[in-house]
N, C-alpha and C positions, 0 to 999 in steps of 0.2 A: 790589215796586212802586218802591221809592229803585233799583234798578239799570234798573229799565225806563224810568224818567224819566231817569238819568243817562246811556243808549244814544240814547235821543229826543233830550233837547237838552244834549250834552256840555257845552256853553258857557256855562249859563245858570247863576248862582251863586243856590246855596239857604240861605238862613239857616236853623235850627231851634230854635223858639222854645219856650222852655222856663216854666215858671213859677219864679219866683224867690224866694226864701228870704221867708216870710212863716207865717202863723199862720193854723189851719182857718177860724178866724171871719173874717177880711179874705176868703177866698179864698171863702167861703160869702157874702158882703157883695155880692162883686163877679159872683159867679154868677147873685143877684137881681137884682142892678140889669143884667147883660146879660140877663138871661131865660132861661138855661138854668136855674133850680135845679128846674124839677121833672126834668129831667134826672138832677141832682144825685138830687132823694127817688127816683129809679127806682134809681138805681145803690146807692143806698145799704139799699134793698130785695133789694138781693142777696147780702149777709152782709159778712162782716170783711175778701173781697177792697177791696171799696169802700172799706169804712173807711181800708183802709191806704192810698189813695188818696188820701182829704180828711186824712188826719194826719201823712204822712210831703210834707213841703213844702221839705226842703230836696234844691236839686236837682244837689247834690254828683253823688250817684252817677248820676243820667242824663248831667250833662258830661263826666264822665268815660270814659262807655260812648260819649261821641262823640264826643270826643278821638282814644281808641284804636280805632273807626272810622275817623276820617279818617288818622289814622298806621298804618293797617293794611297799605297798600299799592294795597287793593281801589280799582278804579276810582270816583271817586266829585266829584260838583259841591257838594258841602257845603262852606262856605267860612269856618260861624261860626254862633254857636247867636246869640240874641235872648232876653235875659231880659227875662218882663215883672212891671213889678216891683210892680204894682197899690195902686200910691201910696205906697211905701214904698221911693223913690228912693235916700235916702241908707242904709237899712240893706242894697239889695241891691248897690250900691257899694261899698258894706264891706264883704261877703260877697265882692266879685268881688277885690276887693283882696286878700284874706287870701289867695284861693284863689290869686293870682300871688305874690304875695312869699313864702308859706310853701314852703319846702323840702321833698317827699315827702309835699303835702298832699292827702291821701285822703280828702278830699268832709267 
């Protein structure tokens, strides 16, 4: 799909918007108040894949898997992820911060 969009409009710059370092309850908070959580109770009806899903929130290792996408060579309009930080502005600033200044910071 990302290469068939990236053949259609080379030009167009993609952000990919990530959830940003926060805690299952915020992220459970913010699923009510948009309206997806019975989304949510479906997905979580499907065992410990789900789980791993509302408990592992720091999103170290998906920036990184798209990092080394965009430095892969592969043609590609990604230009820059979008964290969204579901009101917890200053801790995912400081999250983005450690992740630039730390040396060999592996998420």
């Amino acid at each position: 799909m990302a290469r068939a969009r990236t053949r259609r409009a080379p030009n167009v710059p993609v952000y990919v918007g990530l959830a940003g370092p926060t805690n299952p309850r915020t992220l459970l908070r913010y699923a009510n108040r948009c309206g997806v959580s019975a989304s949510l109770r479906a997905l979580a009806a499907q065992g410990m894949g789900a789980v791993r899903l509302f408990t592992h929130t720091d999103p170290g290792e998906q920036l990184i898997a798209l990092a080394h996408h965009c430095l892969s060579g592969t043609a590609t309009n990604v230009v820059g992820a979008h964290l969204y930080s579901f009101g917890g502005v200053e801790r995912t600033a400081a999250w983005m911060n450690r992740c630039i200044t730390s040396r060999g910071h592996q998420a």
